[in-house]
FITI-736699 format. One record per residue (C-alpha): residue in three letters; x, y, z. Coordinates in pm, 1 decimal, padded with zeros to 6 digits. Layout:
% residues N
- residu|u|v|w
- ALA|X|Y|Z
...
//
This chain:
% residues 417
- residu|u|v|w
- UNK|00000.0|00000.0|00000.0
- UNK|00124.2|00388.7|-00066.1
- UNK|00062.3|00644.5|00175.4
- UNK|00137.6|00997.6|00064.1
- UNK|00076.5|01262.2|00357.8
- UNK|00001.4|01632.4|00257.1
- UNK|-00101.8|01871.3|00523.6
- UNK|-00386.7|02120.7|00475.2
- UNK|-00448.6|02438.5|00657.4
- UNK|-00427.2|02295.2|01033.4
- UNK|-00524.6|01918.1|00898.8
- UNK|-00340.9|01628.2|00773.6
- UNK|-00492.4|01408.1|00456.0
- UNK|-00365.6|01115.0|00402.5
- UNK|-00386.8|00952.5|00037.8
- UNK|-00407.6|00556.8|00030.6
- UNK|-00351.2|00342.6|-00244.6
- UNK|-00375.2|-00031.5|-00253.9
- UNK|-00480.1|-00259.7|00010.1
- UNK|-00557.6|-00152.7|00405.6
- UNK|-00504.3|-00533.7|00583.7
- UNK|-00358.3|-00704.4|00822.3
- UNK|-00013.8|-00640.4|00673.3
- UNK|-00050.7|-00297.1|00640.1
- UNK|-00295.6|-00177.5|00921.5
- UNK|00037.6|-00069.6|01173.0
- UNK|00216.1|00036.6|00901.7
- UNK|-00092.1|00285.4|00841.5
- UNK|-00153.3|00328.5|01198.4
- UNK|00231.0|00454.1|01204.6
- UNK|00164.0|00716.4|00920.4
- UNK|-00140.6|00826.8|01123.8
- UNK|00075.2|00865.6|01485.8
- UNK|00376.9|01048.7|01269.4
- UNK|00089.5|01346.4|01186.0
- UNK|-00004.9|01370.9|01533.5
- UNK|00345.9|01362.6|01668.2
- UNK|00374.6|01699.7|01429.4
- UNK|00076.0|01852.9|01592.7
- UNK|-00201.1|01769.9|01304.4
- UNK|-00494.6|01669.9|01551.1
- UNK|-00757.5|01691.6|01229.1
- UNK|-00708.1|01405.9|01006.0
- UNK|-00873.8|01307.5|00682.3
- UNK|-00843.1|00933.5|00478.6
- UNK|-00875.8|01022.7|00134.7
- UNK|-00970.4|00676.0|00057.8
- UNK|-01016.1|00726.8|-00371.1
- UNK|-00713.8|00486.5|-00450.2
- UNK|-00801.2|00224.3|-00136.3
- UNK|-00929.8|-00072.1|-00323.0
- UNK|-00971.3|-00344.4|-00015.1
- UNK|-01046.3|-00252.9|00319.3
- UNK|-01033.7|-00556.2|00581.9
- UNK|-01171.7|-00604.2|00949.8
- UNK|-00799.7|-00506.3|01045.0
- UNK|-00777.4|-00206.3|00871.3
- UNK|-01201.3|-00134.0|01024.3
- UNK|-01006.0|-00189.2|01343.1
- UNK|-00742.8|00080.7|01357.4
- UNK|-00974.0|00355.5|01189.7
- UNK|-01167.4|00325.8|01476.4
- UNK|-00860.8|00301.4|01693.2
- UNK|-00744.0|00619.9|01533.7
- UNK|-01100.8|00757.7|01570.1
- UNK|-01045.4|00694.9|01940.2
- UNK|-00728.9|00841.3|01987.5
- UNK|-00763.4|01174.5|01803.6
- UNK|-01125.0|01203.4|01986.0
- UNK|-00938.2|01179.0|02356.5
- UNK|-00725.9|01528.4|02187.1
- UNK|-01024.6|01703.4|02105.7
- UNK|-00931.1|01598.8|01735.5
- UNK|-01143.5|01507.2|01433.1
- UNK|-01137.9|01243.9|01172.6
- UNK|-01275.1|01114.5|00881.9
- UNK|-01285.2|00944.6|00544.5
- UNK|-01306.7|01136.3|00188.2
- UNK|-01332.6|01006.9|-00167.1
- UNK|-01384.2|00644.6|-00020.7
- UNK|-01400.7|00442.8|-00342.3
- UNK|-01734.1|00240.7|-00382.9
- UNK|-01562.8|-00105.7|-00228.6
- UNK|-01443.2|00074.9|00071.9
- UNK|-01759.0|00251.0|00154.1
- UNK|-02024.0|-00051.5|00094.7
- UNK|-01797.6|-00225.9|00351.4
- UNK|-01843.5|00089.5|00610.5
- UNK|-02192.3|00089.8|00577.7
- UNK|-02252.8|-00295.7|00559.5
- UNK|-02028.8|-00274.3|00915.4
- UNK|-02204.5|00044.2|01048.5
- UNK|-01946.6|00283.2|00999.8
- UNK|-02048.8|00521.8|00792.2
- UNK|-02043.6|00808.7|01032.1
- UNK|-01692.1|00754.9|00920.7
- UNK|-01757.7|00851.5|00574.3
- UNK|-01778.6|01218.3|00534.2
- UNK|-01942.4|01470.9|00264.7
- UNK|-01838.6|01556.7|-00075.3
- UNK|-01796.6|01918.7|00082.7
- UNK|-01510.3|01785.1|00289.9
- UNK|-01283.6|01697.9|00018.0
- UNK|-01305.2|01996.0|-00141.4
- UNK|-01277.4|02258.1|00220.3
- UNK|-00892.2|02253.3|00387.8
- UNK|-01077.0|02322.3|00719.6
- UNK|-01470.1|02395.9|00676.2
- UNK|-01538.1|02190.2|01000.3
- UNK|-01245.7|02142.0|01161.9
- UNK|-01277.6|02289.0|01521.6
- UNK|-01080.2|02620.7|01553.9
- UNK|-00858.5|02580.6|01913.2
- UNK|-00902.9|02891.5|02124.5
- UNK|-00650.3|03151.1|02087.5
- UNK|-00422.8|03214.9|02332.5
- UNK|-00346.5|03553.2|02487.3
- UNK|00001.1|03586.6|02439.0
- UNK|00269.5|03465.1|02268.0
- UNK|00662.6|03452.4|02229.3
- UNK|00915.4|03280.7|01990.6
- UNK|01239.3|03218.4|02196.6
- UNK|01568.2|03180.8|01970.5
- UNK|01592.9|02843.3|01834.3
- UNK|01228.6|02899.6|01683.1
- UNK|00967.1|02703.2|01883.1
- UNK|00649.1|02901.2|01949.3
- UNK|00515.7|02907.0|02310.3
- UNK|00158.1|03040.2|02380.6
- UNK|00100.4|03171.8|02722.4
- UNK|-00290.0|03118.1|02882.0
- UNK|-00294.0|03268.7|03208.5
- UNK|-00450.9|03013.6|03486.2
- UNK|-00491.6|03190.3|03866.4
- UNK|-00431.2|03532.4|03896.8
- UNK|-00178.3|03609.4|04188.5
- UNK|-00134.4|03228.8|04154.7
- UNK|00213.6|03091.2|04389.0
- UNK|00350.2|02773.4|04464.3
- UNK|00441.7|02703.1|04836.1
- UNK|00808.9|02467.6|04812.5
- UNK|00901.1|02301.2|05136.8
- UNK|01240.2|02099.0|05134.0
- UNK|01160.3|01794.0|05334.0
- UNK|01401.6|01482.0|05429.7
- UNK|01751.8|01528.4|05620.7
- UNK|02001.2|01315.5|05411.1
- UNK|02315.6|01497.1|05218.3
- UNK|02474.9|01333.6|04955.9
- UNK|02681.5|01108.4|05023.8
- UNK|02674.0|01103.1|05404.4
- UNK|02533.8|00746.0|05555.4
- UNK|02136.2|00763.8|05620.4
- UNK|02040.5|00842.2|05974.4
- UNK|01674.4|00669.1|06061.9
- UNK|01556.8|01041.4|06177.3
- UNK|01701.1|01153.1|05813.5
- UNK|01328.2|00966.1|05614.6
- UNK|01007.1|01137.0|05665.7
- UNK|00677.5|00942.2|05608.7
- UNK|00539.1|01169.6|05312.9
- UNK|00214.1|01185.6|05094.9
- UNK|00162.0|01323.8|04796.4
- UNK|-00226.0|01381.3|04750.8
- UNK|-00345.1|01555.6|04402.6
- UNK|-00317.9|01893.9|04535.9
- UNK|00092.4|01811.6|04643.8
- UNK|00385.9|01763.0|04356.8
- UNK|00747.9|01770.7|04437.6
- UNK|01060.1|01523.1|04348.3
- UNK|01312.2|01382.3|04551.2
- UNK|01461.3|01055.3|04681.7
- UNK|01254.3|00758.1|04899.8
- UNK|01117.7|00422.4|04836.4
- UNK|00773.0|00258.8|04930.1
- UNK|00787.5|00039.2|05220.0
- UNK|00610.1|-00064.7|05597.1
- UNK|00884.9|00171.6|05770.5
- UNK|01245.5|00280.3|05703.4
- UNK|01384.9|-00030.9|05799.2
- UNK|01184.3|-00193.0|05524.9
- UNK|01275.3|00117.7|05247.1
- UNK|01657.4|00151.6|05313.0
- UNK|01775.6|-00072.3|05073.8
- UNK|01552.0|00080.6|04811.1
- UNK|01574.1|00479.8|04790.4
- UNK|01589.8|00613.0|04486.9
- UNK|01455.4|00907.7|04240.7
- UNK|01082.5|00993.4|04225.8
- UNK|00834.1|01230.6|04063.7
- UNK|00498.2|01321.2|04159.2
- UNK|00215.5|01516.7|04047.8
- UNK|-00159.5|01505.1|04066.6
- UNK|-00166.1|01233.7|04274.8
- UNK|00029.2|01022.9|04024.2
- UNK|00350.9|00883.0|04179.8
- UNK|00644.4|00713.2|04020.2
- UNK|00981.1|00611.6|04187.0
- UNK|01276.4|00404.2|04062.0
- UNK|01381.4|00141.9|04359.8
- UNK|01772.2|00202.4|04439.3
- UNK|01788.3|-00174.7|04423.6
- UNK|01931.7|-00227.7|04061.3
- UNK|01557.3|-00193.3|03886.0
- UNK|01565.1|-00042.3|03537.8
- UNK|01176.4|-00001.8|03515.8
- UNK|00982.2|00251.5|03791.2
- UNK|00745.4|00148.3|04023.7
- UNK|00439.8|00369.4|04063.9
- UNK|00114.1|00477.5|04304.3
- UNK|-00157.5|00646.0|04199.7
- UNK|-00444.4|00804.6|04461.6
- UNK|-00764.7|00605.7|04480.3
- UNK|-01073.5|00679.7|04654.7
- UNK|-00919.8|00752.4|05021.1
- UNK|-00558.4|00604.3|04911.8
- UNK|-00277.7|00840.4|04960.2
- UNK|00089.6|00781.1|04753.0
- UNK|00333.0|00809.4|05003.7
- UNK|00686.1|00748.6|05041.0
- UNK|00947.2|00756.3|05314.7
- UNK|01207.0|01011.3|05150.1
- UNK|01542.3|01107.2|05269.2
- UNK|01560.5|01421.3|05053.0
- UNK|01246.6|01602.9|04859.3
- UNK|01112.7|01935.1|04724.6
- UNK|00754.8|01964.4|04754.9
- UNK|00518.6|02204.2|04610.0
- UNK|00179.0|02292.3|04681.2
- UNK|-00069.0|02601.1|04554.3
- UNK|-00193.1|02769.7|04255.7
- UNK|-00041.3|02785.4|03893.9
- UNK|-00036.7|03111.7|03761.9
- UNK|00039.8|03046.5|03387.8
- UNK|-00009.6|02747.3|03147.6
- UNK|00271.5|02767.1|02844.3
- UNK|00203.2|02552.0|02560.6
- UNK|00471.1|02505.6|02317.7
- UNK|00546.8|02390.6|01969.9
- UNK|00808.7|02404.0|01699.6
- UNK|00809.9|02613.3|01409.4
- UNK|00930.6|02395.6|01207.5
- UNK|01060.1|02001.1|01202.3
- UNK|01360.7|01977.6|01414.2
- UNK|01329.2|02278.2|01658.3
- UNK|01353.4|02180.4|01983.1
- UNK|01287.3|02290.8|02344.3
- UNK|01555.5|02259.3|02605.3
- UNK|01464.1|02233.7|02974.8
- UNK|01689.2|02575.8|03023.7
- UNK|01451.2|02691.8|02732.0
- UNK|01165.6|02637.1|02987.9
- UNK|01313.5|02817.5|03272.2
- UNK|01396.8|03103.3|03112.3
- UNK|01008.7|03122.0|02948.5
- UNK|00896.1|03041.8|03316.7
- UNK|01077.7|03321.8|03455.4
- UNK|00957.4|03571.2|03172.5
- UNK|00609.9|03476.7|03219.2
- UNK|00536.5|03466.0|03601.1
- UNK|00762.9|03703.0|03624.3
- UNK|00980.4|03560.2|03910.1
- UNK|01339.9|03447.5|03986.8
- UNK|01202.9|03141.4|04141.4
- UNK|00986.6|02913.5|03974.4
- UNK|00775.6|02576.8|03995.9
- UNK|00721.1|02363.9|03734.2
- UNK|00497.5|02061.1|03584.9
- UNK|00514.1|01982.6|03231.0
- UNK|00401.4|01709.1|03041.7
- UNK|00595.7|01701.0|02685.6
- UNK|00724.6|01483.3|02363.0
- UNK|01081.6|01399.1|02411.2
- UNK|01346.7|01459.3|02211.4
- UNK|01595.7|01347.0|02452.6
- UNK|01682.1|01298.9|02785.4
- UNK|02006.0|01376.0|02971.1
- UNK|02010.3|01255.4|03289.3
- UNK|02114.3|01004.0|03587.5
- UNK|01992.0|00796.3|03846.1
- UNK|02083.2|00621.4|04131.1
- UNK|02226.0|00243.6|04062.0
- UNK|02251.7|00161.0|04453.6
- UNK|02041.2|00294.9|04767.9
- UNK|02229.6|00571.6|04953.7
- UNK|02058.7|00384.2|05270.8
- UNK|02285.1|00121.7|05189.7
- UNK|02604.4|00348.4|05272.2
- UNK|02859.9|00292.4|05511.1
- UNK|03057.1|00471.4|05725.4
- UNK|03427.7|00374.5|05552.7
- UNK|03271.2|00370.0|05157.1
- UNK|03376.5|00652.0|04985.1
- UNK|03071.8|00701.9|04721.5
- UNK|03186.0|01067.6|04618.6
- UNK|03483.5|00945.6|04458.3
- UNK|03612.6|00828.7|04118.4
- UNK|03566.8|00527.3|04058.1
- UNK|03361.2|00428.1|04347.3
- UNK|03083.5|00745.8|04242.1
- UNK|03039.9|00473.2|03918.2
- UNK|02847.3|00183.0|04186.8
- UNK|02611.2|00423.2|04303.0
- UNK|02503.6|00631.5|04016.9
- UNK|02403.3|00501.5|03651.6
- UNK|02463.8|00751.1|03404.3
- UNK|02322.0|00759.7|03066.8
- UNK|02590.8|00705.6|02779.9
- UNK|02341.3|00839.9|02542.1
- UNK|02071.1|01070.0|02485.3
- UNK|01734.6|00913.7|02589.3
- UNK|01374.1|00811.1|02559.0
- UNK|01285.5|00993.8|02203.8
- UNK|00932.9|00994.0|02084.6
- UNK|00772.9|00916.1|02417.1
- UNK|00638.1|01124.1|02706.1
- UNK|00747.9|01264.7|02966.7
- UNK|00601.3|01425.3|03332.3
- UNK|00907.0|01626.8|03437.7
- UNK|00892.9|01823.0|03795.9
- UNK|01135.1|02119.0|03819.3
- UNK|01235.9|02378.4|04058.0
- UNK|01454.2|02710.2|03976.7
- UNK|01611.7|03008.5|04142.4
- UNK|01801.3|03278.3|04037.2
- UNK|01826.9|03460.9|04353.5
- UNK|02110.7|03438.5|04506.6
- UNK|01902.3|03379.6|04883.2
- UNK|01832.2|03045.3|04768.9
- UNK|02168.9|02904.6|04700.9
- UNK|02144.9|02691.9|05016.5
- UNK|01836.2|02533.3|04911.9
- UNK|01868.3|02160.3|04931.4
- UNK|01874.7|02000.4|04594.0
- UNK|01901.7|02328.5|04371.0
- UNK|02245.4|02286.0|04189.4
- UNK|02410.8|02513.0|03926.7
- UNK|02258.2|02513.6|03550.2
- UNK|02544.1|02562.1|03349.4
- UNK|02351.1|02661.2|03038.7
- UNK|02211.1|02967.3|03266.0
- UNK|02463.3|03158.2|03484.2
- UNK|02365.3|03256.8|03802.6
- UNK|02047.5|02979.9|03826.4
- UNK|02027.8|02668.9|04042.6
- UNK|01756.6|02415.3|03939.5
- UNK|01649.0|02076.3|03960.5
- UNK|01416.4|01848.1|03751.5
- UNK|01330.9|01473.4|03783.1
- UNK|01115.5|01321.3|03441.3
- UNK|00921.3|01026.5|03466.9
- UNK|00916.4|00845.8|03042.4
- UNK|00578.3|00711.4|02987.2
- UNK|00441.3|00578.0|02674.7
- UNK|00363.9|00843.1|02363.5
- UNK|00029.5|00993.4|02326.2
- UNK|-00089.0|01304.3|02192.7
- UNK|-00192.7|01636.3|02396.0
- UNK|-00512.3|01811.8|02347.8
- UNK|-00448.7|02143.8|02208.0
- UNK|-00491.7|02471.7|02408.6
- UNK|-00614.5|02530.7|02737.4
- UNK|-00532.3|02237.1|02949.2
- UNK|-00603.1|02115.3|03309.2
- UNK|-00323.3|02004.3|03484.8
- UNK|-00450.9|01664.5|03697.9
- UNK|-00664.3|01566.4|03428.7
- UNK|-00367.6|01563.9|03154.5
- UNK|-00134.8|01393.4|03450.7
- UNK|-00368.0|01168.1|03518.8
- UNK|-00493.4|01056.6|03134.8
- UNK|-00129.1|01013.1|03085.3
- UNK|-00089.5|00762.6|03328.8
- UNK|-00364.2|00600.5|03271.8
- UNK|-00348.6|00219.1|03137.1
- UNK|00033.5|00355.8|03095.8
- UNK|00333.3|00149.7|03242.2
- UNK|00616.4|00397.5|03324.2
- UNK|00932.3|00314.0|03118.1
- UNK|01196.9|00536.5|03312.8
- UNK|01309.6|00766.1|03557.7
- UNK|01619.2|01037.7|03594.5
- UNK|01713.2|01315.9|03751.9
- UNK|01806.9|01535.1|03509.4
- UNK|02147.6|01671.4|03438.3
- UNK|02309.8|01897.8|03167.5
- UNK|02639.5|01697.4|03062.7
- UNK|02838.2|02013.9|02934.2
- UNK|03166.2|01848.5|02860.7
- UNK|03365.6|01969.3|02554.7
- UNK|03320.5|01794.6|02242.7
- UNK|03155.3|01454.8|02440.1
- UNK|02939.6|01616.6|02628.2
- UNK|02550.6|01499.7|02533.1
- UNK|02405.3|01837.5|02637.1
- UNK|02061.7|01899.5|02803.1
- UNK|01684.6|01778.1|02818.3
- UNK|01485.8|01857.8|02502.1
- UNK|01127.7|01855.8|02384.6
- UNK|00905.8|01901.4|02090.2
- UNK|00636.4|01991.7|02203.1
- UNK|00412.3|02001.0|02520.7
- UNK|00292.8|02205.7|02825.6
- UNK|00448.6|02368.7|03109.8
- UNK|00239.5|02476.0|03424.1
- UNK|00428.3|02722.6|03583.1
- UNK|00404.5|02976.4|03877.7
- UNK|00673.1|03180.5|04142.9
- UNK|00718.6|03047.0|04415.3
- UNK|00816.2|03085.4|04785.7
- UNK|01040.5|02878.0|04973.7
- UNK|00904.6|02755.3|05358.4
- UNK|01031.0|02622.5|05632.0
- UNK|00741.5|02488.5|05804.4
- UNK|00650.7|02117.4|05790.2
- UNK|00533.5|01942.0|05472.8
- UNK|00116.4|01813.9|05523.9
//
């Protein structure tokens, strides 16, 4: 079968030719995902040159169907030769089948996505559109957990934390009955929207993960954490202008601090990866003794995996961040320098999850989290690093495209709920 993609106004039309089976449906279903992964939520089957059409290939239209309807898409067949349409409407499809008027209209009825109040293009030409959320809207960060790196875990060093919907943060702890029980598990987590996912210190390459239920709570015991809690102020969605432009994570920060505006920023974004840059932790810091030495070269290389390559393209990621540029919050645990940005000190942990498309515009935080998650097995964790080494060096984080909740944010002492 031939597949020839041509994109209309803000739709994509495919043009098939041949046979849509079982030997052709993923390859289809493939073309179909490639349009969505460029942003083209409005897809038409121009189905003229499509001369068999098989239970397979009735299967992953309506799979298709399915998947652009969860993005507030639209699809639809045009031109369906005579074969292809008797079998529609034999199978009860043809809702599928659209007018004459659609083949001839770019965008007649596709739905027009509310326009954004403002707007900026930052330098390497991806387009961000700012919708303001909660006016005055702050996030409340509390560093929780007594451990420094690479000292040897104290039992009053864990604190028993939840992380209900209205609570995101990042850190290190592990699941388990009591401390006792987590020690020889700590490692990196993310939460958000009462969506939890951690990666066990134990060797494990794949997270774990907790999601709230009726009156269940995630909650770890974590040795070292940033939590946040309040009111976004500013939803950024963001795009490239063109294929291959990129978003770096120090891309976001600087758009987060333009926006709020603040020297201090949360941050929750869900986005399509280009790349990840990051590391994690190979054994449990609980696991440390008094005469190991885990700071040091070579030993540093038995408790911390880094990654050799850039990672995780083409699937999702929930990334947590926290930056400062004021120079009051240089003693904030877990804030380290940004190399890319002078004078900031950030941190960021991304949970990978499976690929799936973003509804355009507006977008509510916990319900995006929480669809993402959803029937979704997480596929890695790292905290994320910026590997600036001359001529080696894999550089930073990078996305296509996604959203970015952000607001400013105060640091507090007081007790984490």
């Amino acid at each position: 079968m031939q597949i020839e993609t041509q994109i209309q106004g803000n739709r994509a039309v495919l043009r098939l030719k041949g046979r849509l089976d079982a030997a052709w449906a993923e390859h289809f279903h493939s073309a179909v995902r490639e349009a969505l992964r460029d942003g083209h939520h409005h897809v038409r089957i121009d189905a003229a040159g499509l001369e068999y059409l098989s239970s397979a290939g009735i299967r992953t239209l309506l799979r298709i169907q399915r998947e652009l309807a969860a993005v507030k898409g639209s699809f639809g067949i045009i031109r369906a030769s005579a074969f292809v349409a008797d079998t529609l409407r034999l199978s009860g499809l043809q809702l599928l089948l659209l007018p004459e008027t659609e083949a001839a209209t770019a965008d007649a009825t596709s739905p027009v996505v509310s326009a954004p109040v403002g707007a900026v293009l930052p330098p390497r030409g991806s387009h961000f559109d700012r919708h303001p959320l909660t006016a005055g809207g702050q996030i409340t960060v509390r560093a929780v957990g007594g451990w420094k790196p690479w000292q040897t875990v104290a039992a009053n060093d864990a604190v028993d934390l939840g992380f209900p919907r209205t609570v995101f943060g990042l850190g290190i702890g592990a699941a388990g009955r009591d401390v006792a029980d987590a020690r020889s598990r700590f490692g990196e987590f993310v939460a958000a929207a009462g969506c939890l996912a951690w990666l066990p210190g134990d060797g494990a390459d794949t997270p774990d993960y907790l999601e709230q239920a009726e009156s269940f709570v995630p909650r770890l015991h974590t040795i070292q954490a940033l939590t946040g809690q309040g009111s976004f102020a500013h939803l950024l969605r963001f795009r490239p202008q063109e294929k291959g432009d990129v978003v770096t994570l120090s891309d976001l920060f600087l758009q987060a601090f333009a926006t709020t505006p603040a020297d201090a920023v949360a941050m929750v974004v869900l986005a399509e990866v280009d790349g990840l840059v990051g590391v994690a932790l190979a054994r449990s810091p609980g696991l440390i003794q008094a005469a190991d030495r885990p700071a040091d070269f070579p030993e540093l290389r038995t408790w911390l995996a880094f990654c050799g390559e850039r990672l995780h393209r083409q699937t999702l990621a929930l990334v947590v961040a926290f930056a400062s540029r004021d120079p009051a919050h240089a003693a904030v645990p877990g804030l380290a320098p940004l190399p890319s940005c002078p004078a900031t000190r950030a941190h960021a942990h991304a949970v990978v999850l499976p690929f799936q498309p973003l509804p355009q515009g507006l977008l509510e935080l916990e319900p995006a989290v929480r669809a993402a998650f959803k029937d979704s097995e997480p596929r890695g964790l790292l905290h994320l690093l910026e590997d600036d080494r001359p001529v080696i060096g894999l550089g930073q984080s990078a996305f296509i495209r996604g959203a970015c909740w952000c607001a400013p944010v105060q640091f507090s002492k007081e007790s984490p709920l």
